[in-house]
N, CA and C of each residue as an Amber inpcrd file, in Angstrom:
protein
   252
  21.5590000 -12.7330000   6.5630000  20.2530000 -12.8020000   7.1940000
  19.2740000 -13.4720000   6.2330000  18.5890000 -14.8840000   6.7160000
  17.6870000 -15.1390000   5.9390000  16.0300000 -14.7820000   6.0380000
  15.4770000 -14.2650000   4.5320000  14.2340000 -13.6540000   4.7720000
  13.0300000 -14.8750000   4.4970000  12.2610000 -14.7850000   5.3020000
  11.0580000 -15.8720000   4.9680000  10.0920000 -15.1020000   4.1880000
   9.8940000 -16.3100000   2.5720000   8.7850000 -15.8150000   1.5870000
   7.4590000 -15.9630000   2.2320000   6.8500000 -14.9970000   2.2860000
   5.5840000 -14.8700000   3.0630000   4.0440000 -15.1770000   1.6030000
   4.0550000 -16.0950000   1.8540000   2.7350000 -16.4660000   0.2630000
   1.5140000 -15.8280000   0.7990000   1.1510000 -15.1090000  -0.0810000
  -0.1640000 -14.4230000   0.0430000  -1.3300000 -14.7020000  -0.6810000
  -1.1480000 -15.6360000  -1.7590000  -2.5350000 -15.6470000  -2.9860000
  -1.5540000 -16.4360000  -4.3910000  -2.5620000 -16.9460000  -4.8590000
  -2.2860000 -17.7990000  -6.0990000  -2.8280000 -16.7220000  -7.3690000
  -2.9420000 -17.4600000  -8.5130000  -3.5800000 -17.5150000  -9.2050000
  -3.4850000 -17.6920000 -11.2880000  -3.8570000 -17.1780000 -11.9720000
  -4.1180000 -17.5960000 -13.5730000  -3.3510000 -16.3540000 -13.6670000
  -2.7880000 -16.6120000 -14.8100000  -2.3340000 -15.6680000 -15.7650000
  -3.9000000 -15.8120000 -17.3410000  -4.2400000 -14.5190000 -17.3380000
  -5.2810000 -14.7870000 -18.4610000  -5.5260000 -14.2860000 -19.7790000
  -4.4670000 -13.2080000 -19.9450000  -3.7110000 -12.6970000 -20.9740000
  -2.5280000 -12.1780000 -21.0360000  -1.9220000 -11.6840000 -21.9580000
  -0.7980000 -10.7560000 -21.5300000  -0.6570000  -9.6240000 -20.5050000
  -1.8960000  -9.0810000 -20.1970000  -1.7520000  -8.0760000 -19.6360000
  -2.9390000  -8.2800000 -18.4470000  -3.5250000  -9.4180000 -17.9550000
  -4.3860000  -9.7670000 -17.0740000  -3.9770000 -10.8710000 -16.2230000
  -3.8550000 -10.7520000 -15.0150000  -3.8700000 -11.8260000 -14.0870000
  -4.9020000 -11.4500000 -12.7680000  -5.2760000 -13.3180000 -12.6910000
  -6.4240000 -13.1880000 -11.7280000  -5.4840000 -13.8570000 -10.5210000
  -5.9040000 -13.5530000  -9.2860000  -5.4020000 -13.8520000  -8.5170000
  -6.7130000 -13.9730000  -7.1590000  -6.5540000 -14.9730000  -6.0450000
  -7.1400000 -14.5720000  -4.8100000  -5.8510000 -14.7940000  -3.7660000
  -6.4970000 -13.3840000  -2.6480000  -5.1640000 -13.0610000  -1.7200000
  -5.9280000 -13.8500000  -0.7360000  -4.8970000 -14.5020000   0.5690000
  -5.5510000 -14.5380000   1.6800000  -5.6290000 -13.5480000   2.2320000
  -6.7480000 -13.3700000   3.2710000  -6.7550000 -12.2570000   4.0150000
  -6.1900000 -12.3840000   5.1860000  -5.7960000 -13.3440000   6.0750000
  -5.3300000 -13.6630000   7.0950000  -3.6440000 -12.8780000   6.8890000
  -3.0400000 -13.4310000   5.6400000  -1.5930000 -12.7240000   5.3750000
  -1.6920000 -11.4580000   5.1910000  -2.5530000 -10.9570000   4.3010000
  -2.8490000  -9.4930000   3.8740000  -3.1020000  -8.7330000   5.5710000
  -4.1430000  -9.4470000   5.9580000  -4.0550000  -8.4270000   7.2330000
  -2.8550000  -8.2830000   8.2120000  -1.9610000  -9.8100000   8.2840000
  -1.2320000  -9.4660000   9.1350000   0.2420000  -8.5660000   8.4670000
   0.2860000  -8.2720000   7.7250000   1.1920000  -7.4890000   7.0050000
   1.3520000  -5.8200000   6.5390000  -0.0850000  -5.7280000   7.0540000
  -0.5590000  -4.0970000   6.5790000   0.9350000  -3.1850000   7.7590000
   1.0980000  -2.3980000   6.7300000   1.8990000  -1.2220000   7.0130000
   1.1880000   0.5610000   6.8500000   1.2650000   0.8990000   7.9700000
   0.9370000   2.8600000   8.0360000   1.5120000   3.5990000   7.4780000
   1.2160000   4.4880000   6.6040000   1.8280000   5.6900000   6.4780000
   0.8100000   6.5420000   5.8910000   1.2610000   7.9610000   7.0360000
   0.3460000   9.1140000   6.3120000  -1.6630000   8.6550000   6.6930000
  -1.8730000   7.7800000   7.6760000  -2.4850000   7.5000000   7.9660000
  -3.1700000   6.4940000   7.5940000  -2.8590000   5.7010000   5.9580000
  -3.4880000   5.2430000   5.1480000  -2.8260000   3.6040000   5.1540000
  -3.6800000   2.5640000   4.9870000  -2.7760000   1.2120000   5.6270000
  -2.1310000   0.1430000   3.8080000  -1.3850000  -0.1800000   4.0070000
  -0.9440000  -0.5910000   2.9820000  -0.2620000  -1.9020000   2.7240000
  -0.6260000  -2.7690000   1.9800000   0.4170000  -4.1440000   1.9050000
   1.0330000  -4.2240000   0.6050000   2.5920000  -4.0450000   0.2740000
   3.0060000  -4.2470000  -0.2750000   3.3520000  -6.0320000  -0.9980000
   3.0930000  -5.9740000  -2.1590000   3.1920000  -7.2590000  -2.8390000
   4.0990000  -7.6970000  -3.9930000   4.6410000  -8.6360000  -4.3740000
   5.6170000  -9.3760000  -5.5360000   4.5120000 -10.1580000  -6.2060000
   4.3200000  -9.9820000  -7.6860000   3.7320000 -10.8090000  -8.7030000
   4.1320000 -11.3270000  -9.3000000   4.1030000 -12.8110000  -9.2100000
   5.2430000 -13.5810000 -10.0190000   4.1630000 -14.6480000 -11.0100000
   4.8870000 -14.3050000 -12.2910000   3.9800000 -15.4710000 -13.2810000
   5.4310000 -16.7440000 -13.6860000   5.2940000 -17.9980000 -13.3590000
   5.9190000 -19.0220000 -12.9970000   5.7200000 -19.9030000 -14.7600000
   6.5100000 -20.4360000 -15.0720000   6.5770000 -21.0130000 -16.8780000
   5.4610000 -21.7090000 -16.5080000   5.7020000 -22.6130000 -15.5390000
   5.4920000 -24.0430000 -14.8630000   3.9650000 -23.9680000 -13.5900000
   2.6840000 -24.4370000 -14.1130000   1.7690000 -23.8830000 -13.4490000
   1.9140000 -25.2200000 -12.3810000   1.3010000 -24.9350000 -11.0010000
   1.4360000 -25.6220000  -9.9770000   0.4650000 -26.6430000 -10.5620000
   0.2730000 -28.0120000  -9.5140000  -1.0380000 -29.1380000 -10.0230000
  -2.2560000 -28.7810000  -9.9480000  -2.4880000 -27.0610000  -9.9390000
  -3.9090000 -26.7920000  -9.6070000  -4.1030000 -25.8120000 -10.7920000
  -3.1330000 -25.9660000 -11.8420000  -2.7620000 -24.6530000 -13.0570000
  -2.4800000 -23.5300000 -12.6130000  -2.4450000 -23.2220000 -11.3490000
  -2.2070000 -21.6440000 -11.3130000  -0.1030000 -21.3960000 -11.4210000
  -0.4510000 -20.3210000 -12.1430000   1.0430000 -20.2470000 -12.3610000
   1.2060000 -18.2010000 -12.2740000   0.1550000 -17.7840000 -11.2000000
   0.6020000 -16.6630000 -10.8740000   0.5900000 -16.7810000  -9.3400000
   1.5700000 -16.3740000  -8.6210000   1.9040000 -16.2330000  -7.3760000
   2.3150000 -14.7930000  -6.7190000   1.5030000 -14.3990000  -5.4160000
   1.5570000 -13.5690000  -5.2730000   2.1380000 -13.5770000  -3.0750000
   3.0510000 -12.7020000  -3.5910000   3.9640000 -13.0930000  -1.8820000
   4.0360000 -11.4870000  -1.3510000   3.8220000 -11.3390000   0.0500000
   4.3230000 -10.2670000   0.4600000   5.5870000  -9.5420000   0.5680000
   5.8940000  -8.0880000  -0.1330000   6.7720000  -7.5040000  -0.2730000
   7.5700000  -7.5410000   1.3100000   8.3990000  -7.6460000   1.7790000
   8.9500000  -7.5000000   3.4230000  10.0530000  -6.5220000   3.1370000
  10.3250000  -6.1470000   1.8710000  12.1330000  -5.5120000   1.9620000
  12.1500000  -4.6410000   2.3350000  12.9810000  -3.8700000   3.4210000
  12.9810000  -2.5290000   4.3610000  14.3480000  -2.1080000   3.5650000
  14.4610000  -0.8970000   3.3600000  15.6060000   0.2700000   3.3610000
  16.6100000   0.4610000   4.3540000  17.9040000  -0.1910000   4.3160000
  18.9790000   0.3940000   5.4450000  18.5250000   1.2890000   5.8190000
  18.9360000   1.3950000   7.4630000  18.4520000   2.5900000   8.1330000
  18.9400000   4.0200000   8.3330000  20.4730000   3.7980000   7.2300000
  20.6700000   4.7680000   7.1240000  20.3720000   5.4930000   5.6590000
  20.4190000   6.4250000   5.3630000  19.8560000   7.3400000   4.3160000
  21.3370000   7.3180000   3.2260000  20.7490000   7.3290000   1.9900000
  21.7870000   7.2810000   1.5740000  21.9610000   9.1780000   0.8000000
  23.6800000   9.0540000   0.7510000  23.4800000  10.6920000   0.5280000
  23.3990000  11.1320000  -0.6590000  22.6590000  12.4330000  -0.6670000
  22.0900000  13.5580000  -1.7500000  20.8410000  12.9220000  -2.1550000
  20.2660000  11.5690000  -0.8600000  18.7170000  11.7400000  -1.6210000
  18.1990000  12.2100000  -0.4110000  16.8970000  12.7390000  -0.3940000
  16.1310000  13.3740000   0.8060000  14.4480000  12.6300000   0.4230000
  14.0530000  12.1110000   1.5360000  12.9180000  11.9030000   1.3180000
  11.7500000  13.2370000   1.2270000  10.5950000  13.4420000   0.7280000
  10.1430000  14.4730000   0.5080000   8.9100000  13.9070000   1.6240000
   8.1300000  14.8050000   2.1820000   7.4450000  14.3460000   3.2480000
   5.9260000  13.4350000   3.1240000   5.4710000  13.5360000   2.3410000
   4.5850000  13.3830000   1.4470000   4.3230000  11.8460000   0.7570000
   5.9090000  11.2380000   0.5810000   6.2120000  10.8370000  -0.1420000
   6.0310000   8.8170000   0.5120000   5.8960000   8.4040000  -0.3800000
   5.3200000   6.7880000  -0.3150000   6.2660000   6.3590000   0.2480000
   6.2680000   5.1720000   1.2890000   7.7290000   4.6050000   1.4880000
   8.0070000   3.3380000   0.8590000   7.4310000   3.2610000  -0.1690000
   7.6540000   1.8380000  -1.2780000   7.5970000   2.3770000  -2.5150000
C-alpha cells in the first residue's frame, strides 16, 4: 500500500536545539484527529543536510501512520491514554 507524504510547513533549523518552522493551516486543519474530546495533528520533523533554494532545510509533514487493527497481545490500552 502506497502512503502519500502529506507537506505541512517548511522551515530553518536555528540552533541545535531550535527550529523555526510555518505550518499551513489548510493541511493542519484538514488532518486534525479526536480523542477524549481534544483535536490533534500529529507531525514528522525533518532537518534535511541539503537546504531547499529558499534555505529552508526543516520540513515538516503530517504524521498519517495508523496501528493494525488488531491489538497486539499482553498490551492493553489504558483508557485515558493518547493514541500517538
Amino acid at each position: 500500500m502506497s502512503k502519500k507524504t502529506i507537506y505541512c510547513g517548511k522551515g530553518k533549523k536555528q540552533n541545535d536545539t531550535w527550529f523555526k518552522a510555518t505550518i499551513n493551516a489548510k493541511e493542519f486543519r484538514e488532518n486534525i484527529e479526536e480523542f477524549n474530546g481534544h483535536e490533534f495533528v500529529k507531525v514528522n520533523i525533518n532537518v534535511k543536510d541539503t537546504p531547499d533554494q529558499y534555505g529552508k532545510d526543516v520540513f515538516v509533514t503530517v504524521d498519517t501512520w495508523k496501528p493494525d487493527s488488531q491489538p497486539i497481545e499482553g498490551i492493553s490500552k489504558e483508557k485515558d491514554d493518547l493514541p500517538f
